[in-house]
N, C-alpha and C positions, 0 to 999 in steps of 0.2 A: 228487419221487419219489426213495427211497432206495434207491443199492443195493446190492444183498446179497450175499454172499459166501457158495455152495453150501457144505453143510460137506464136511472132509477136502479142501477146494481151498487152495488157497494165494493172500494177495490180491495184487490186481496189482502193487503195488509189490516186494512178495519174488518174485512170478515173474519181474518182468524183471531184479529182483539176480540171480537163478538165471541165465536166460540170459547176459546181462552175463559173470557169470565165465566161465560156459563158453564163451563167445566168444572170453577174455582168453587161456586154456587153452588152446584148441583152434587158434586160431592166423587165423582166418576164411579157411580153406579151403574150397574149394567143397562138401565134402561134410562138414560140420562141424556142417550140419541146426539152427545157433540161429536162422537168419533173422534175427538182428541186427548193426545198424549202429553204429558207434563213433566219438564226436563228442570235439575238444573235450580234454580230458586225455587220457579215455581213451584216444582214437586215438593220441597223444601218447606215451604207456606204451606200448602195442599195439608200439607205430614200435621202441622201445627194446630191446624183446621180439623183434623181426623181425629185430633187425639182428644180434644173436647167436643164435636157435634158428630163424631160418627158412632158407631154402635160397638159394644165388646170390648176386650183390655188386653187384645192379642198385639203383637208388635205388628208395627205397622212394613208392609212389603212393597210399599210404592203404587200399587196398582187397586188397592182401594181404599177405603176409607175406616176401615172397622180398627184401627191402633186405639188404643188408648192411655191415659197416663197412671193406670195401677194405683197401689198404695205407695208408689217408691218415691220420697219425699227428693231424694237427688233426679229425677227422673222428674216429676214437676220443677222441680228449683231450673234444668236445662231448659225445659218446657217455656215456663217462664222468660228466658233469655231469649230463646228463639220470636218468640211472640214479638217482642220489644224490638227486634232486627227488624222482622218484615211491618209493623205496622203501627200506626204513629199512636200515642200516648196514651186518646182516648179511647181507641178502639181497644189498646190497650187490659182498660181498665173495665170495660163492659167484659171482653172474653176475662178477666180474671173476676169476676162477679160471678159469671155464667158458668166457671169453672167449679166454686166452693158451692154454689145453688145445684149444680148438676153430677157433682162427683162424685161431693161428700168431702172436699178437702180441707174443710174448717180442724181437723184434727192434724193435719199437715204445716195448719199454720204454726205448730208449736215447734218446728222444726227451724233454728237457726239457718241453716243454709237457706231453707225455702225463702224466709222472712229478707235474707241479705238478698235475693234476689227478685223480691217482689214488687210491683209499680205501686207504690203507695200511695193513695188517698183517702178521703173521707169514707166510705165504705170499707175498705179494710182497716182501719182502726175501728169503729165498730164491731168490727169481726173480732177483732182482735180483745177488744176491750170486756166484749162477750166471754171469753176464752180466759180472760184476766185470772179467775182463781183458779182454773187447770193448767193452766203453764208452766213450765218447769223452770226453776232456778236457771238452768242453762241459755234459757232464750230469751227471760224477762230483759237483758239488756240490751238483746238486739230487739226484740218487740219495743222498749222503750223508744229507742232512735227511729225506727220507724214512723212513731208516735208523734216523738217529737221533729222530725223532719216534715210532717205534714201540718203540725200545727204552725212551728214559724213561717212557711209558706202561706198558711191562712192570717196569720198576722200581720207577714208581710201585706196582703192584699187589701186587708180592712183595718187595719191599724188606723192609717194618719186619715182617711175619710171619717173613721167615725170619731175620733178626737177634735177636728174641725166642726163637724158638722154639732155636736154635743156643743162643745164650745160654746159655738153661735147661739144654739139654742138657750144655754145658762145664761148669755149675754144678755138675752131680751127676755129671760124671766126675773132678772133682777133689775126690775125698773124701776127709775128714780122720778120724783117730779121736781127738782134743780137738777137738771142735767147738767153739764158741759156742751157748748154748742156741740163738737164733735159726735157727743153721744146722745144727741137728741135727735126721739121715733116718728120723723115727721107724718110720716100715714096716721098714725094716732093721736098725734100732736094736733093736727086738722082738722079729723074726723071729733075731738072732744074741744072745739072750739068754735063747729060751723053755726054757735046759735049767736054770734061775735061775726058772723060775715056783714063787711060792709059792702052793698052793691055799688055806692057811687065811686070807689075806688076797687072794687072787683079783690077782694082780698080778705082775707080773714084775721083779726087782731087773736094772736096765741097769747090769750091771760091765761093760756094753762099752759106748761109746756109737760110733753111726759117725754122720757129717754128712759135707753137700758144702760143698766151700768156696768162694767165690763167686772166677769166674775174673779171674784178673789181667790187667795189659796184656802178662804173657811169654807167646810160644806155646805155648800146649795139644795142639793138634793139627795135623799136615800134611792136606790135602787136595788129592786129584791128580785133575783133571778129566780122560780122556783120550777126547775124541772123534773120531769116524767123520765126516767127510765128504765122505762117496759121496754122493750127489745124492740118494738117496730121505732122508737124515738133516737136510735142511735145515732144520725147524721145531725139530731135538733142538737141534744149532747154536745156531742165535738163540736159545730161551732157556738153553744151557747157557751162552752168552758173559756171559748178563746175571747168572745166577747165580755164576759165574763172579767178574765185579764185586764182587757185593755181599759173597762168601765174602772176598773181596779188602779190606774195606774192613773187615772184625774181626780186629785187632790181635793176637785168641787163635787166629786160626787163617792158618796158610803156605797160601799159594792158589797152585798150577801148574797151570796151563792147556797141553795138549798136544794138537793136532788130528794129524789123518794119512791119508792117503788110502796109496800105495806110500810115499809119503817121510812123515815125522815134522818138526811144526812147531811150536817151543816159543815159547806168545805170551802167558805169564808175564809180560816186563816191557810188556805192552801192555793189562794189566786194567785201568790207571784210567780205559779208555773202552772200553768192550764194542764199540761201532761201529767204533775200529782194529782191535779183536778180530777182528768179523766182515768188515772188509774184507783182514784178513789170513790168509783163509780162502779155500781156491777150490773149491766145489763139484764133486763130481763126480771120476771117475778111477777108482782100482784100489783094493785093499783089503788089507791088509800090518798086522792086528795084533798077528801077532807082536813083528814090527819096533818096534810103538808100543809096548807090552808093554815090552820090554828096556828101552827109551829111559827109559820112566818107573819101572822096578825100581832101572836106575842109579842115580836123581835121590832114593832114599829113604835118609835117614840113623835114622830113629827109627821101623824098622816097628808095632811095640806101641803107636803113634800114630799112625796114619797109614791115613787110607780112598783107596782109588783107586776111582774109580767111571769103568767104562769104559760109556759107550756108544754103540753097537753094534747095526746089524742082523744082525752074524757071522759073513758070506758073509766069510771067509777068503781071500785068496789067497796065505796066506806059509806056512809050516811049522805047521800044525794040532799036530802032539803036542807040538811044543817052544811055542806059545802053551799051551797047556792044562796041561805042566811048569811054565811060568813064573807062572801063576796059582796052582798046589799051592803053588810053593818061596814065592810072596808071602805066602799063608794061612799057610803052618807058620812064617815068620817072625813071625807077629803080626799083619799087615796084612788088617783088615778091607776085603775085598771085594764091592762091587756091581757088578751087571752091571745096565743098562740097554736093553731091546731100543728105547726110544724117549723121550725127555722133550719130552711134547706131547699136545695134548689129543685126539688121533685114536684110543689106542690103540696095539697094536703095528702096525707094518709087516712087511709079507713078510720072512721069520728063515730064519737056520740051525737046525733045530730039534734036529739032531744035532748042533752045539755048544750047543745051549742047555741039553740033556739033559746034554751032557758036564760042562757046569758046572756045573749043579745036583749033578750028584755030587759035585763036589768042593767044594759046601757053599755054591755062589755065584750062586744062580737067576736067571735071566734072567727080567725082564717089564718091561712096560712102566709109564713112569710119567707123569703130569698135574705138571703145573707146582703148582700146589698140593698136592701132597703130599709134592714134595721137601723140601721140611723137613724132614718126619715120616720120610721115609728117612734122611736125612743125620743127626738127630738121633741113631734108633735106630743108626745104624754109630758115632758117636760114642761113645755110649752101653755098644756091642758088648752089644744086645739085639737077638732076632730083627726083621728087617726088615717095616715093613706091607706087605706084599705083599697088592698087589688083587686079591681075590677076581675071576675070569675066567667061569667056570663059566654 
């Protein structure tokens, strides 16, 4: 006897997937209505799910959800492992966010075993980097490797695009008018000779020719990193340290690195390891860009060369009109200016949006930026073409 499956029903195998999830979901609370039971992995996952979204810090008994992960830092560190079995990387890295925002585990990170076991990314080094003067000798060298396993992975990733793309950019702001045929800018070659167009031959005679000339090993341009970090700016940080680096590692371009929370920290001669960078960064504190501002106006000798890219959530606590003068008097000098409300893949964060406004008028928009597209910003400042500014709307 065969049987058969009523239509518009669903057959048993997809019904019990349906319940299954919403089991996984729902948490197996009493009033949660799948009537099913969870064996096996599942229970297993369930256990791992229980220990960070259920309720209480009682051991967990299989049959609900109220377990939790205690203060026992080897008891997280398993925690931690399991999570990694049952679910892939990124989900990963959300439940370990959701873990230190929901438990309190930020004090667990000081914990060597935890740290050997933890999915490392941009938001745990943050955490970490947060944590940097309470740490104990014992873990400062695994919290290092942590550090640094996530930074050469972001190296690996933005390295040889933004050395390319930079490149390009120096290439066509050292423009020659004897070029080399090879290096001659025919768009603008054209466009500064159509008053030379002859129509009875349909052509244009180049008495001018302009080309770029491909950059040398002398500096072309300064570039002035100067960040914010106040503790919501921790993911701008870590990847501004690593960009940071790699601006540091093209011979045509002067790379200063300047963080600042109330005080100003010039950590310039620490770019050939982004990870001294970021450990010589302390998250967190007051906010004085004024302060930052002057420090790095000083340090310019060749403005008609020179981008400073501040960023910046803008929450101000120093003298508002003499930062916003000091930004005019850098423009009118020559120095191309960026404002950054964030370099990170979130979007902006909570702004001053009356200084944001303020800056925009004086020609210097604040938005935020993704780690891949800082090129294309850095390029265009280079360049001194309008910046890509991402479309928000």
């Amino acid at each position: 006897m065969t049987t058969q499956t009523t239509a518009g029903a669903e057959p048993d195998d997809a019904a019990r997937e349906r319940l299954r999830r919403w089991r996984l979901v729902l948490g197996g609370e009493a009033a949660d209505g799948t009537g099913c039971a969870l064996g096996g992995r599942d229970a297993a996952m369930d256990g791992t799910l229980a220990a960070l979204y259920g309720k209480g810090d009682k051991p967990r008994t299989g049959k609900d959800r109220s377990a939790g992960l205690g203060a026992s830092a080897p008891a997280v560190a398993r925690w931690l492992g399991d999570i990694r079995t049952y679910f892939a990387s990124s989900v990963v890295q959300v439940m370990q966010r959701d873990a230190i925002d929901r438990l309190g585990l930020s004090a667990l990170l000081l914990e060597p075993e935890m740290l050997e076991a933890v999915e490392a990314d941009v938001h745990l080094v943050g955490t970490l980097l947060s944590l940097n003067k309470a740490m104990p000798e014992t873990t400062k060298e695994t919290a290092r490797a942590v550090v640094r396993k996530v930074v050469e992975d972001l190296e690996k990733r933005l390295a040889t695009r933004t050395r390319a793309t930079l490149t390009g950019a120096l290439d066509r702001s050292a423009r020659v008018n004897r070029p080399r045929h090879q290096d001659i800018d025919w768009n603008r070659t054209i466009a500064a000779n159509f008053k030379h167009y002859l129509p009875e031959y349909r052509t244009v005679v180049p008495e001018r020719l302009i080309g770029y000339g491909r950059a040398s090993q002398s500096v072309k341009k300064e570039v002035v990193l100067c960040i914010d970090q106040s503790g919501s700016m921790a993911a701008s940080v870590v990847y501004a340290s690593v960009f940071g680096a790699v601006l540091a590692s093209m011979r045509s371009i002067s790379t200063r690195l300047v963080v600042f929370d109330t005080a100003v920290v010039d950590l310039t001669d620490q770019l050939d390891d982004p990870v001294d960078v970021l450990f010589g960064t302390q998250l967190g504190g007051g906010t004085d860009i004024n302060r930052a501002l002057a420090y790095c106006q000083s340090q310019i000798t060749r403005p008609a060369e020179t981008v400073v890219v501040l960023i910046s959530d803008l929450y101000e606590g120093g003298i508002r009109n003499e930062m916003l003068r000091r930004v005019a008097a850098m423009k009118a000098s020559g120095v191309q200016f960026v404002t950054l409300l964030a370099l990170s893949d979130e979007g902006a964060p909570a702004y001053d949006r009356e200084h944001a406004a303020a800056l925009a008028e004086l020609g210097a928009p604040a938005f935020a930026c993704t780690p891949d597209l800082f090129p294309d910003v850095m390029a265009a400042a280079i360049e001194k073409r309008p910046l890509p500014i991402p479309d928000t709307a």
